[in-house]
C-alpha positions as a Python dict, from the first residue, in 0.01 Angstrom:
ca = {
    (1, 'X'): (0, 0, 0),
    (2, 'X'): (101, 365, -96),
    (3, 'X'): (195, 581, 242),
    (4, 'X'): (216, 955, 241),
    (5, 'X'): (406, 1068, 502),
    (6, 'X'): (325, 1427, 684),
    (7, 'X'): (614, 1540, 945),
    (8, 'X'): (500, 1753, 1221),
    (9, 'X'): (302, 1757, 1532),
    (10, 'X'): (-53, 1760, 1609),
    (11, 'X'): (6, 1982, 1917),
    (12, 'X'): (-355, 2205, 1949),
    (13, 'X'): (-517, 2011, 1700),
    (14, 'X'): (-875, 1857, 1779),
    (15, 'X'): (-1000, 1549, 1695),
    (16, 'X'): (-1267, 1692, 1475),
    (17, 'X'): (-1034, 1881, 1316),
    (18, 'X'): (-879, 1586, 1150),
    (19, 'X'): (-1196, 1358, 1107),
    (20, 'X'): (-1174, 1157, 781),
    (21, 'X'): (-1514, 1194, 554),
    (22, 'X'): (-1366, 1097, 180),
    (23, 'X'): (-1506, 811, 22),
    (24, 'X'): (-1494, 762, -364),
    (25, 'X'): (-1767, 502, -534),
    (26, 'X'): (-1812, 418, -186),
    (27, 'X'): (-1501, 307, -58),
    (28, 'X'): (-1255, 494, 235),
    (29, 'X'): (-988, 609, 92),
    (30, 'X'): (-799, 583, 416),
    (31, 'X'): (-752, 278, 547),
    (32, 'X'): (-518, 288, 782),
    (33, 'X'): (-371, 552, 993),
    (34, 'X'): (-8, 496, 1225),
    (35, 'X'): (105, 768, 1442),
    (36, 'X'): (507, 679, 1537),
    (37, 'X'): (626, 884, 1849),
    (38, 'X'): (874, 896, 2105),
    (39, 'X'): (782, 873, 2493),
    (40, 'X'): (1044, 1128, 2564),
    (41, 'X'): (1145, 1322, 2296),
    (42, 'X'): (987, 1721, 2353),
    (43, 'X'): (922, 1707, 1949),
    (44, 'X'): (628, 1389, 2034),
    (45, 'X'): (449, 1628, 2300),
    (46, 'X'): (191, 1728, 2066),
    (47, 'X'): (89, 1377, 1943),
    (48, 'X'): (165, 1193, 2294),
    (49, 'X'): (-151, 1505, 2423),
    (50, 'X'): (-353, 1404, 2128),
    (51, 'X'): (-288, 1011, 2194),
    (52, 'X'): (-401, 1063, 2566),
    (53, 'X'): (-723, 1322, 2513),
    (54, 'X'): (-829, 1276, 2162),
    (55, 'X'): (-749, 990, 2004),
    (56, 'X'): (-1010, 759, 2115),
    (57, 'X'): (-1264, 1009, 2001),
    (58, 'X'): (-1103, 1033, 1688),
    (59, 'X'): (-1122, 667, 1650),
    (60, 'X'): (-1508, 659, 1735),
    (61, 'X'): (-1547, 893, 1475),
    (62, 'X'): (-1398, 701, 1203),
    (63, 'X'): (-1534, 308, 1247),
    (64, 'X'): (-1366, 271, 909),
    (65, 'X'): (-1074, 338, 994),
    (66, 'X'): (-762, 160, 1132),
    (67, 'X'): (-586, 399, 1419),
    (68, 'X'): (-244, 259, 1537),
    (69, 'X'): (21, 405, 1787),
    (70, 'X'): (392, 286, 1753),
    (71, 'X'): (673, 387, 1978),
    (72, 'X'): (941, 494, 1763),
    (73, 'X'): (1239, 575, 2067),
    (74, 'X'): (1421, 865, 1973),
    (75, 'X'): (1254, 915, 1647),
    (76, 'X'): (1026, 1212, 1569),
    (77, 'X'): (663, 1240, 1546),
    (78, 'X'): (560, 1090, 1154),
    (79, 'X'): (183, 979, 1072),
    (80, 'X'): (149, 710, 850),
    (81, 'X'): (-150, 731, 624),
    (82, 'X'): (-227, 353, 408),
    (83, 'X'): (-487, 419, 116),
    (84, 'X'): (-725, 200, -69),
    (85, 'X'): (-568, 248, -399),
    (86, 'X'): (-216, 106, -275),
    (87, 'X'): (68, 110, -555),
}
């Protein structure tokens, strides 16, 4: 499957703010989501707040989607989309 890969954190960003609503000829586009992080690194913050307050919201919200949290030690934040359409 195709990723695209968006650097950054998700520090102040709500869970409705990044609810996934595409579907083309009836099928998610997005299949599955991975959020990589580091438990200590300062550059994680933002994701490791929206793991703890958001993220199961965020997963209610999208049934369709797969929502996975990896520990990537010393690595900075990455999120991981998967796609229908693959390569």
């Amino acid at each position: 499957q195709r990723r695209a890969r968006l650097q950054g954190t998700l520090e102040g960003v709500s869970s409705a703010q990044v609810c996934v609503r595409k579907m083309i000829r009836g099928v998610w586009q997005l299949q599955k989501l991975t959020l990589r992080y580091c438990p200590t690194n300062g550059s994680s913050s933002g994701v490791r707040q929206f793991l703890r307050n958001n993220a199961a919201e965020f997963a209610k919200q999208n049934p369709q989607l797969e929502v996975h949290a990896a520990v990537g030690a010393g690595k900075h934040p990455i999120v991981i989309g998967s796609y229908a359409w693959g390569d």
